[in-house]
N, CA and C atoms as a LAMMPS dump frame, in Angstrom:
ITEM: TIMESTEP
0
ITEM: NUMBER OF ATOMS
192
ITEM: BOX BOUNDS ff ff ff
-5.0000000000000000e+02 5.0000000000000000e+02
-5.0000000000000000e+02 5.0000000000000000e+02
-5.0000000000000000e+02 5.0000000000000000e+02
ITEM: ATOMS id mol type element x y z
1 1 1 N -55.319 -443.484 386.072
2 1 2 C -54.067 -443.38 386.809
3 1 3 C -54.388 -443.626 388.28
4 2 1 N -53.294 -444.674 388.647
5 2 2 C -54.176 -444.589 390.136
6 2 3 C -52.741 -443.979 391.509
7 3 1 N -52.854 -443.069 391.421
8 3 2 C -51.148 -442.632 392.134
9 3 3 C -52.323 -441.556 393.221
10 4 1 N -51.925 -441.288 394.087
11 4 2 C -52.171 -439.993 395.308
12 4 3 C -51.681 -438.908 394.366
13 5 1 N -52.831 -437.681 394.814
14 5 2 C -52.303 -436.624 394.401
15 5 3 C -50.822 -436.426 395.4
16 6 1 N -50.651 -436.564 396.097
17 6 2 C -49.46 -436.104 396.999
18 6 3 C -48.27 -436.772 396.433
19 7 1 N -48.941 -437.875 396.21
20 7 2 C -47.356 -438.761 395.076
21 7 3 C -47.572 -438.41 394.068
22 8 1 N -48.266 -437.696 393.308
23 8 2 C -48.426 -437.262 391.999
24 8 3 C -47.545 -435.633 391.916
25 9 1 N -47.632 -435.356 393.398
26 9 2 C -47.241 -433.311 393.531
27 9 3 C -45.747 -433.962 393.682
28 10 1 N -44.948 -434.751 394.136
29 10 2 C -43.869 -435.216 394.623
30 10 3 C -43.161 -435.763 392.983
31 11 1 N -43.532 -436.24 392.321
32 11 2 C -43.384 -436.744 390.915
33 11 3 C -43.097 -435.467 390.135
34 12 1 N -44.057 -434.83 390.073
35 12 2 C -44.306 -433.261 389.598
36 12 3 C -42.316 -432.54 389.846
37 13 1 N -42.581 -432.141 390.931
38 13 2 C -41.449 -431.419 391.487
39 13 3 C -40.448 -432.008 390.899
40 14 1 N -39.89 -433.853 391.317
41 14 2 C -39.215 -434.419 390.619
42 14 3 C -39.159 -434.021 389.314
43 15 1 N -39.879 -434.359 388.731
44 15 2 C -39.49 -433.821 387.43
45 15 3 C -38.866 -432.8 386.976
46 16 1 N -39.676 -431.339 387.763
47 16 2 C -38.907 -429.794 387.491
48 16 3 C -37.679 -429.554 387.844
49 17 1 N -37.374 -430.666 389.097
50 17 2 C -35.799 -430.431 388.911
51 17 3 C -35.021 -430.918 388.11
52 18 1 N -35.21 -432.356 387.904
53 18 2 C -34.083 -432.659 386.217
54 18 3 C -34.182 -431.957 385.184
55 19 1 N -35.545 -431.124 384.761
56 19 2 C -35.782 -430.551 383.879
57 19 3 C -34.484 -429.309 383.954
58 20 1 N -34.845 -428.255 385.541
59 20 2 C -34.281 -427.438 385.917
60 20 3 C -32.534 -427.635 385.892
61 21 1 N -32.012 -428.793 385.883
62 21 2 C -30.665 -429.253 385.829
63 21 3 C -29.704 -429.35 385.252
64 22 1 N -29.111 -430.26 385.233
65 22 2 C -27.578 -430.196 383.689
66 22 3 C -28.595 -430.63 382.337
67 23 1 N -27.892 -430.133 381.48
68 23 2 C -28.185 -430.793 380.265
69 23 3 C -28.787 -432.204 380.086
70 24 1 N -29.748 -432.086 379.452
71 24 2 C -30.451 -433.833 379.336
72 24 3 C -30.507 -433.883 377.839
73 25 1 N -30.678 -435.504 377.325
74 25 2 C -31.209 -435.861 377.075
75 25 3 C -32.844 -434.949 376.091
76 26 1 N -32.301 -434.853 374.963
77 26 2 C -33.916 -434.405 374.524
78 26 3 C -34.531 -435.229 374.401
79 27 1 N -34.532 -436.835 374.047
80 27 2 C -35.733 -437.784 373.969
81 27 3 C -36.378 -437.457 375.671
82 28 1 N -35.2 -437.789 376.834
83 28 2 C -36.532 -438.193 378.099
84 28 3 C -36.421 -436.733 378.714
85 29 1 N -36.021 -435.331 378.034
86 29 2 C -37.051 -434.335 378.541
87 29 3 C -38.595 -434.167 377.753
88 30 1 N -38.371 -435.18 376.837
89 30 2 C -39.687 -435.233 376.299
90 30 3 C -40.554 -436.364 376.968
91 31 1 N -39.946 -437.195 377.063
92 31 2 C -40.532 -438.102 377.997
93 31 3 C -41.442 -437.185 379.568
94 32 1 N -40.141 -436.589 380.141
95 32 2 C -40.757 -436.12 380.794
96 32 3 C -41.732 -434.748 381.03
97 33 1 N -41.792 -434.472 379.954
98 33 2 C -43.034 -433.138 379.798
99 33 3 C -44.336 -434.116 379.543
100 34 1 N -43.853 -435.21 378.592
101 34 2 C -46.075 -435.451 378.409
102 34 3 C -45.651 -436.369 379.548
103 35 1 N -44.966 -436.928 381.264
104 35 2 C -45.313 -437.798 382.098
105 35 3 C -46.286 -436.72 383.025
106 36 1 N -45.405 -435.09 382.797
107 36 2 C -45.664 -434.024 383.644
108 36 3 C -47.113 -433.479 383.196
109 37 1 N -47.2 -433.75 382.029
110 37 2 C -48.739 -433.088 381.764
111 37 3 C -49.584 -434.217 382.034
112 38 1 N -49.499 -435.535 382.033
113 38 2 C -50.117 -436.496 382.494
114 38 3 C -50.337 -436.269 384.134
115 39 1 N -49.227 -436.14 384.612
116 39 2 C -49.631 -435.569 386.413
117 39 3 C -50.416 -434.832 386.598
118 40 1 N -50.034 -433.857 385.866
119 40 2 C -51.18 -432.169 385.897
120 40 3 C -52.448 -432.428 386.084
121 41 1 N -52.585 -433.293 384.769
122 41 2 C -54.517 -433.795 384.268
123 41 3 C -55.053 -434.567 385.557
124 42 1 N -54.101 -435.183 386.13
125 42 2 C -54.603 -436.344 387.095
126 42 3 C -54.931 -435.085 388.372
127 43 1 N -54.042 -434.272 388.642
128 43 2 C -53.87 -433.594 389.813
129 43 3 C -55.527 -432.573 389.619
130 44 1 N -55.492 -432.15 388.314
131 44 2 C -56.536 -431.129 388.498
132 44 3 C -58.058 -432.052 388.529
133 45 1 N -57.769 -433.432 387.923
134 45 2 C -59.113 -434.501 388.275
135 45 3 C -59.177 -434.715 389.707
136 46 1 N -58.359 -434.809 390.295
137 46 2 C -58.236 -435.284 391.734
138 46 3 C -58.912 -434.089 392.56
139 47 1 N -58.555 -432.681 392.519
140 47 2 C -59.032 -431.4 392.557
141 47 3 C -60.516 -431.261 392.596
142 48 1 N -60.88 -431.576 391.209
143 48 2 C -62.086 -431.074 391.188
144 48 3 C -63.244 -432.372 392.193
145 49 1 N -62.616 -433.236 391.657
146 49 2 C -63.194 -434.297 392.435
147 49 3 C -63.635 -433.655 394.107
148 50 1 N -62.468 -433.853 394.698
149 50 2 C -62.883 -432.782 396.249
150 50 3 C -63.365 -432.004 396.165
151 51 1 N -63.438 -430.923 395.482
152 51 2 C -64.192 -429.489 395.222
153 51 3 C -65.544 -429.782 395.352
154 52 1 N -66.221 -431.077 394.572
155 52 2 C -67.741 -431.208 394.146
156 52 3 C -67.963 -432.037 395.345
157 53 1 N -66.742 -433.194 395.738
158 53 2 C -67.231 -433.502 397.135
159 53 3 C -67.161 -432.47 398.47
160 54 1 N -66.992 -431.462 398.912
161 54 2 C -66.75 -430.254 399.496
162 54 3 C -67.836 -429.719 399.384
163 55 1 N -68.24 -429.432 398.215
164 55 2 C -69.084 -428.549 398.1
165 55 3 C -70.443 -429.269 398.541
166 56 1 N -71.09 -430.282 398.355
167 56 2 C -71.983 -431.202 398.682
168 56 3 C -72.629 -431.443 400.188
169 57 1 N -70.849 -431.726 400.784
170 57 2 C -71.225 -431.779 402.257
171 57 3 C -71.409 -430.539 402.918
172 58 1 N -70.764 -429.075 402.338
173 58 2 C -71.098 -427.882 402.953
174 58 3 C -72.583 -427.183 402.454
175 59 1 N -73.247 -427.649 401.417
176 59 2 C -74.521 -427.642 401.275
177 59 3 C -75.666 -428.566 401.685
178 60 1 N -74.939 -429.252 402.073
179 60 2 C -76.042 -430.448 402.95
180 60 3 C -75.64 -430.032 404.208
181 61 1 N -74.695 -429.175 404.785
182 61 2 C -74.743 -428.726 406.112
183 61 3 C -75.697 -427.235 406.268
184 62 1 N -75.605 -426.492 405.151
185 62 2 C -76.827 -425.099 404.706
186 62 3 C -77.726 -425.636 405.156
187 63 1 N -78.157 -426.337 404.33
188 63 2 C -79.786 -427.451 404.271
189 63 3 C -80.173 -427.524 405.541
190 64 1 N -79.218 -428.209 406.349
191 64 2 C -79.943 -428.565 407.702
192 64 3 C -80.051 -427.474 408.83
Protein backbone atom coordinates (compact mmCIF):
# COMPACT_ATOMS: atom_id res chain seq x y z
CA UNK A 1 0.00 0.00 0.00
CA UNK A 2 1.62 3.06 -0.74
CA UNK A 3 -0.72 6.00 0.96
CA UNK A 4 0.91 8.34 4.12
CA UNK A 5 0.02 7.27 7.32
CA UNK A 6 -1.64 10.76 7.72
CA UNK A 7 -3.76 10.00 4.54
CA UNK A 8 -4.28 6.67 5.78
CA UNK A 9 -5.53 8.33 9.66
CA UNK A 10 -7.77 10.79 7.40
CA UNK A 11 -9.34 7.69 5.35
CA UNK A 12 -9.70 5.92 8.74
CA UNK A 13 -11.91 8.69 10.33
CA UNK A 14 -13.67 8.97 6.93
CA UNK A 15 -14.77 5.91 7.15
CA UNK A 16 -16.06 5.98 11.01
CA UNK A 17 -18.19 8.56 10.08
CA UNK A 18 -20.34 6.92 7.28
CA UNK A 19 -20.12 3.98 9.31
CA UNK A 20 -21.30 6.27 12.39
CA UNK A 21 -24.24 7.75 10.03
CA UNK A 22 -27.66 7.10 8.34
CA UNK A 23 -28.32 3.76 7.41
CA UNK A 24 -26.04 2.17 4.67
CA UNK A 25 -25.84 -0.09 2.51
CA UNK A 26 -24.66 -3.59 4.03
CA UNK A 27 -22.58 -4.64 0.94
CA UNK A 28 -20.19 -1.17 1.20
CA UNK A 29 -20.30 -1.19 5.11
CA UNK A 30 -18.61 -4.26 4.36
CA UNK A 31 -16.64 -2.88 1.90
CA UNK A 32 -15.74 -0.53 4.24
CA UNK A 33 -14.66 -2.53 7.39
CA UNK A 34 -12.00 -4.89 5.42
CA UNK A 35 -10.80 -1.08 3.48
CA UNK A 36 -10.63 -0.03 7.43
CA UNK A 37 -8.76 -3.04 8.59
CA UNK A 38 -6.57 -2.73 5.56
CA UNK A 39 -5.68 0.99 6.90
CA UNK A 40 -5.15 -0.30 10.40
CA UNK A 41 -2.45 -3.04 9.13
CA UNK A 42 -0.78 -0.35 7.01
CA UNK A 43 -0.93 2.27 9.94
CA UNK A 44 0.48 -0.14 12.60
CA UNK A 45 3.38 -1.19 9.68
CA UNK A 46 4.08 2.36 9.22
CA UNK A 47 4.35 2.58 13.25
CA UNK A 48 6.51 0.08 13.88
CA UNK A 49 8.62 0.95 11.06
CA UNK A 50 9.52 4.47 12.98
CA UNK A 51 9.66 2.82 16.28
CA UNK A 52 12.78 0.50 15.02
CA UNK A 53 13.92 3.57 13.08
CA UNK A 54 13.76 5.74 16.49
CA UNK A 55 15.00 3.42 18.34
CA UNK A 56 18.35 2.94 16.27
CA UNK A 57 19.16 6.54 16.05
CA UNK A 58 18.55 7.01 19.94
CA UNK A 59 20.95 4.08 20.49
CA UNK A 60 23.51 5.15 18.20
CA UNK A 61 23.22 8.47 20.09
CA UNK A 62 23.85 6.14 23.79
CA UNK A 63 26.81 4.68 21.90
CA UNK A 64 28.50 7.82 21.27
Amino acid sequence: MDIKYEDALKELEAILSRMEGAQRDFSESIKDVKRAQELIKHCKSILKENEVELDKILNNEELQ
